[in-house]
C-alpha positions as CSV (number, residue, x, y, z in Angstrom):
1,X,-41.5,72.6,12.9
2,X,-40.9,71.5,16.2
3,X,-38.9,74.3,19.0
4,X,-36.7,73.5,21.9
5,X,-38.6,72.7,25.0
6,X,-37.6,75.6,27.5
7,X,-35.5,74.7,30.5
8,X,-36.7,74.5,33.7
9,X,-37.0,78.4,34.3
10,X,-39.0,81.5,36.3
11,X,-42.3,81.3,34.2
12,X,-44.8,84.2,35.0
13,X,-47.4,81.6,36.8
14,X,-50.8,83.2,37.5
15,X,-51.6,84.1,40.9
16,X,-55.3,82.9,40.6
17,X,-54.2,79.3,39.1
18,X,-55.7,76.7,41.4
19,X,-53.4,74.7,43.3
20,X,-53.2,71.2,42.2
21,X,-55.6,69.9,44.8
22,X,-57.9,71.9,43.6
23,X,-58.4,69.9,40.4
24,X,-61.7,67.8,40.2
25,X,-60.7,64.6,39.6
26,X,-60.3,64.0,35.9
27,X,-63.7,62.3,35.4
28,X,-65.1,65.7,36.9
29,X,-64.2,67.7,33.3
30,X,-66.8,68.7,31.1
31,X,-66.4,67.0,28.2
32,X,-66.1,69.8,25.9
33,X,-63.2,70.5,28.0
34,X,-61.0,68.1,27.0
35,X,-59.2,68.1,23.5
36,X,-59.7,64.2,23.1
37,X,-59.8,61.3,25.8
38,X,-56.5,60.7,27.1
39,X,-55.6,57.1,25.7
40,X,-56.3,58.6,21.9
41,X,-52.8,59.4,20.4
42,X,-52.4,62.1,17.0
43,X,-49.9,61.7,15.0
44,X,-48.0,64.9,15.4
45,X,-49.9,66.6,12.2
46,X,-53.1,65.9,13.8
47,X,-51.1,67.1,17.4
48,X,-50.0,70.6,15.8
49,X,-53.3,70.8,13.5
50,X,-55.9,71.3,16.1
51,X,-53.5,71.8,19.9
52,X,-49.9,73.2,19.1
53,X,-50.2,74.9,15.9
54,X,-52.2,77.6,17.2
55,X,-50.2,78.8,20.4
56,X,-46.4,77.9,18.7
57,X,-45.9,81.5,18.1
58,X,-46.8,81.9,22.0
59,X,-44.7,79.2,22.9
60,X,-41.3,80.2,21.5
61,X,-42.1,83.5,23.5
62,X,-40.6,86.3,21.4
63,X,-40.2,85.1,17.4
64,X,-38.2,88.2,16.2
65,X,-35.8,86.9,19.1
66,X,-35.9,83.6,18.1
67,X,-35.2,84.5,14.9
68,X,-32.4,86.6,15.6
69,X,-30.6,83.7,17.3
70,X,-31.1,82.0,14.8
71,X,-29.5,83.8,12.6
72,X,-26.9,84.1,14.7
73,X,-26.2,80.5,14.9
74,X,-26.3,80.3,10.9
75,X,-23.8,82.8,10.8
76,X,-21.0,80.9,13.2
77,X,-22.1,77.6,10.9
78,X,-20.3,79.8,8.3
79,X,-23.4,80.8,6.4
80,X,-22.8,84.8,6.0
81,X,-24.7,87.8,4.7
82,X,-24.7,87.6,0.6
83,X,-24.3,83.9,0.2
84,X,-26.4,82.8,-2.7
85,X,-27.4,79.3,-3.2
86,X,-31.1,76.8,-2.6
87,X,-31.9,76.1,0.5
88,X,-34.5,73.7,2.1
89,X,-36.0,74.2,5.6
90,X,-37.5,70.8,6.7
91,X,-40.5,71.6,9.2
92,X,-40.3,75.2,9.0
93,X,-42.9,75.9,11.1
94,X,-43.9,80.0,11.5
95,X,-40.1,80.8,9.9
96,X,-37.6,80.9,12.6
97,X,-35.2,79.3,10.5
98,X,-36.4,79.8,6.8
99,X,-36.9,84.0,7.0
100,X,-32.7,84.3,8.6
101,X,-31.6,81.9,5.7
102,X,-33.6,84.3,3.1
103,X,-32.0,87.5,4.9
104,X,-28.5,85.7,4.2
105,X,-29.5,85.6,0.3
106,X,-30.6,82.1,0.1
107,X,-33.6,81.1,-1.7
108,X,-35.7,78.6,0.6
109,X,-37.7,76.0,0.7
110,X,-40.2,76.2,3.4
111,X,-42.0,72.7,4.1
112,X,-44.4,71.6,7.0
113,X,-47.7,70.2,7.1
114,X,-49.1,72.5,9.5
115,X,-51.3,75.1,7.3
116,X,-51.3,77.7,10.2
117,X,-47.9,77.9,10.8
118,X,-47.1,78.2,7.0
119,X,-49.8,81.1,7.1
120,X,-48.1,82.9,9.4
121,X,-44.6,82.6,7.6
122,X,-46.4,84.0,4.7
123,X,-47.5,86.6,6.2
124,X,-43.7,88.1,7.7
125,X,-42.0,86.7,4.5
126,X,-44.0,89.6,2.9
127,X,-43.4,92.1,5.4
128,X,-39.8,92.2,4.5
129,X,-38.5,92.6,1.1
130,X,-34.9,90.6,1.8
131,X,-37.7,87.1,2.8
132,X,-39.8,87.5,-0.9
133,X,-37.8,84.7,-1.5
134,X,-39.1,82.1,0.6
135,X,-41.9,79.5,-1.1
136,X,-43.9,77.7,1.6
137,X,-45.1,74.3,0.6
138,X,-47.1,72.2,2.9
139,X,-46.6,68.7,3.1
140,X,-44.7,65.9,5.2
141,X,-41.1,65.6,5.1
142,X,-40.4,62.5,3.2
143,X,-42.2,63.8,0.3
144,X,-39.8,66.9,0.2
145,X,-38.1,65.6,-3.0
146,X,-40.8,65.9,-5.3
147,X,-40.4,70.2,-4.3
148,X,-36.8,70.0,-5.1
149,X,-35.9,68.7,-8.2
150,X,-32.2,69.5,-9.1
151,X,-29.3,69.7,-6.2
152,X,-29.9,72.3,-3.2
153,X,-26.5,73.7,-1.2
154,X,-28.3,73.4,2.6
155,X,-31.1,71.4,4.0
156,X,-31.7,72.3,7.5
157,X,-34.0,69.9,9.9
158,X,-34.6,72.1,13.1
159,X,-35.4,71.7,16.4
160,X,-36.5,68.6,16.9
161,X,-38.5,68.3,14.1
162,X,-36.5,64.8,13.0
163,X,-38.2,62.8,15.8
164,X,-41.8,63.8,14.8
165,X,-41.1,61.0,11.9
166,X,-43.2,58.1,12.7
167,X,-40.1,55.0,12.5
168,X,-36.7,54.8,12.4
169,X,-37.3,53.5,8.5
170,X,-38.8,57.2,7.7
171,X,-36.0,58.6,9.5
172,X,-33.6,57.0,7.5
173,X,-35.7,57.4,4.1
174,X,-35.3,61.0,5.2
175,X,-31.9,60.7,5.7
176,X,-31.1,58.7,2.1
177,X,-33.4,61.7,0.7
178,X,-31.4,64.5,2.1
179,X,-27.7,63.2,1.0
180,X,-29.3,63.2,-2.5
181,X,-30.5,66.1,-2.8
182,X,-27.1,67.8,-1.4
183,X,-24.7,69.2,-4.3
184,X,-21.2,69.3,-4.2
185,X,-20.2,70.9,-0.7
186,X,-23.6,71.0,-0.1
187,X,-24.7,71.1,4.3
188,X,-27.2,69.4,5.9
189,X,-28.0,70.1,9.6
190,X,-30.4,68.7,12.0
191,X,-31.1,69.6,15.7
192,X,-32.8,66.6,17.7
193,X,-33.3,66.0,21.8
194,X,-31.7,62.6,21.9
195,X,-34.5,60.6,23.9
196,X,-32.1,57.8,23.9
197,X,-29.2,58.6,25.9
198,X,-31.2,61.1,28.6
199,X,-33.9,59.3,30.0
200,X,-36.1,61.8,32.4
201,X,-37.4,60.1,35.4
202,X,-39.8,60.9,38.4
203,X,-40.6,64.5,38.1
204,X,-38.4,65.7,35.8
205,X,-41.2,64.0,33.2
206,X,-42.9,67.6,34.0
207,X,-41.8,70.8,31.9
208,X,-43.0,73.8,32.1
209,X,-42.7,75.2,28.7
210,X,-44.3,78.7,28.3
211,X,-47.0,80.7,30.5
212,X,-48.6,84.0,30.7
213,X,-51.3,85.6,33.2
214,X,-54.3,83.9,30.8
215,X,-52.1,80.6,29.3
216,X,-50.1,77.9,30.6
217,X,-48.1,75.4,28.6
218,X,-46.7,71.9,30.5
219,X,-45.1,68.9,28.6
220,X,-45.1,65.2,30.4
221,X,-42.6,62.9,28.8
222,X,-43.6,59.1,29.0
223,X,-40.9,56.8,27.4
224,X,-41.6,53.4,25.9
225,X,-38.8,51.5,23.8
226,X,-38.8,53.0,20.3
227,X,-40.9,56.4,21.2
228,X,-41.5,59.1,23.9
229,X,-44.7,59.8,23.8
230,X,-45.2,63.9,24.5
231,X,-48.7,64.8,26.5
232,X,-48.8,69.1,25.5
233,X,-51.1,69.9,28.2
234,X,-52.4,73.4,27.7
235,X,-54.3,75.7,30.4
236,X,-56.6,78.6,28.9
237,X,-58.3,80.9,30.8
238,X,-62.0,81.0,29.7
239,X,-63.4,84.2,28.2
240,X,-65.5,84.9,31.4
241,X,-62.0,85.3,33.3
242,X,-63.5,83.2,36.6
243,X,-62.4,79.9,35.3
244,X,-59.5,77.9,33.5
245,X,-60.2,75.5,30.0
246,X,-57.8,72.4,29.8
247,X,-56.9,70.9,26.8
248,X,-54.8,68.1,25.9
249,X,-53.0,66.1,23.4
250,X,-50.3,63.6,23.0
251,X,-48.3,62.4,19.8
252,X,-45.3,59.9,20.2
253,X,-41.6,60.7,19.3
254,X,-39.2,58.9,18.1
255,X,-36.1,57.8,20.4
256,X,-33.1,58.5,17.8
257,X,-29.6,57.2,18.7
258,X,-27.1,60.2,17.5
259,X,-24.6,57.6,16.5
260,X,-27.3,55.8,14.2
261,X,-28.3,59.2,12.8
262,X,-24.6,60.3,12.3
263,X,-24.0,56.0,10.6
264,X,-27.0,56.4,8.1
265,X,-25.2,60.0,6.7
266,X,-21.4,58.7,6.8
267,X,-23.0,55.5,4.8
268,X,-24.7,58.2,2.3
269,X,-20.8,59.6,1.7
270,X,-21.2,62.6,3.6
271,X,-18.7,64.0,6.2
272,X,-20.2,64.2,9.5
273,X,-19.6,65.8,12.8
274,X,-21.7,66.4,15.8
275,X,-22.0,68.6,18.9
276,X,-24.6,70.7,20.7
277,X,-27.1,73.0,19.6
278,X,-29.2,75.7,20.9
279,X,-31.4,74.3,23.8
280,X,-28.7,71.3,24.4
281,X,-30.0,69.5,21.6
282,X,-28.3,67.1,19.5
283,X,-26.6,68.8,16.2
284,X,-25.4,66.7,13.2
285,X,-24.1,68.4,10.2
286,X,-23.4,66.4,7.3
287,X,-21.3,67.8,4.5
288,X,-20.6,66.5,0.2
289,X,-17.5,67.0,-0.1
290,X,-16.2,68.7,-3.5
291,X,-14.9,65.6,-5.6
């Protein structure tokens, strides 16, 4: 569900944006300016229901881009045109993932608990015959078993979408879930920022994530022992054009140690290996070896 937060780059800024001493002082907001009060934390369903969900698409920046990367990076996994098999796409979000896997034959799985994002899925899956095959199901992750009954050949967790879990129990109940649901020489894979290892201090708590001449998109990262918690704060210009809407949200994630991740599927019996992903994220794949 989650995307890989953009790195430090030229983001089209707006000219008229006020200059950060221009900012009342926080207490100076209307209310109805602010998405919640600031010590209130979502849990990241509650985060992507009513503050990320609706500007995702906006965020990754071009989707048919996105998705042809994606592709891309299924392809060099060795998942080519005209395989056939059941796949599962673990926080799907809008399709970046699921509508490439259908193009390569498979039939997927789509699950996230964001009804918005599914919606919009929907709507390209049907805009291309070679996607018809994708059923979107929302609900959270752990309960992803009770959608597949018999053995699938790929499970993919994207994009960060592991650490949205709320403990390191769920993550490994996810984990025991996914290396039973893999056949023989079935693949899992899993991108995840590894929160652990790369600690951002200082500034570098500040991302600039996406922004256009009427939208602006910053993340702050603030780290705590067992979770990150992420603050989306989100800049709108308001529909008279002469001022700017703030909204903002935070929803913790979880600080997952590769090596743990990578321990929990070798104990499962699956053949692991690890090594960078799009966005310099974390990438496991886990693999059943035929028997």
């Amino acid at each position: 569900m989650a995307i890989a937060r953009k790195r430090r780059s030229r983001l089209a800024w707006p000219t008229d944006f006020p200059a950060p001493m221009d900012f009342p002082a926080p207490m100076d907001f209307p209310a109805s300016r602010l998405s919640a009060p600031l010590p209130f934390m979502a849990s990241s369903r509650e985060h992507y229901d009513r503050h990320l969900g609706p500007v995702y698409s906006w965020m990754v920046g071009d989707p048919h881009a996105a998705m042809a990367r994606n592709e891309r990076e299924l392809q060099a996994l060795g998942l080519t045109a005209g395989l056939a098999g059941q796949a599962v796409d673990l926080g799907c979000g809008p399709g970046l993932y699921a509508l490439p896997l259908a193009r390569l034959g498979y039939t997927v799985l789509a699950i996230d608990h964001c009804e918005q994002l599914l919606a919009e899925l929907r709507d390209r899956a049907q805009a291309d015959p070679r996607t018809l095959r994708v059923r979107c199901v929302r609900d959270e992750l752990l309960s992803f078993r009770r959608h597949v009954p018999e053995a699938v050949d790929l499970v993919l967790c994207m994009g960060d979408t592991l650490t949205h879990l709320g403990t390191a129990e769920d993550a490994q109940r996810l984990l025991t879930e996914v290396a039973s649901a893999l056949g023989p020489g079935g693949l899992f894979v899993a991108t995840f920022r590894d929160y652990c290892t790369h600690t951002l201090g200082g500034e570098r708590r500040f991302i600039p994530v996406q922004a256009d001449a009427n939208r602006i998109l910053t993340c702050f990262l603030d780290y705590a022992d067992e979770h990150v918690t992420v603050y989306d704060v989100l800049h709108e210009r308001a529909q008279t054009g002469d001022s700017w809407i703030t909204r903002i949200s935070n929803y913790p994630k979880l600080r997952l140690d590769p090596a743990w991740v990578a321990s929990r599927l070798q104990r499962q019996g699956l053949h692991v290996s690890q090594d960078v992903g799009a966005g310099a994220m974390v990438r496991i794949l886990a693999r059943r070896i035929r028997e």
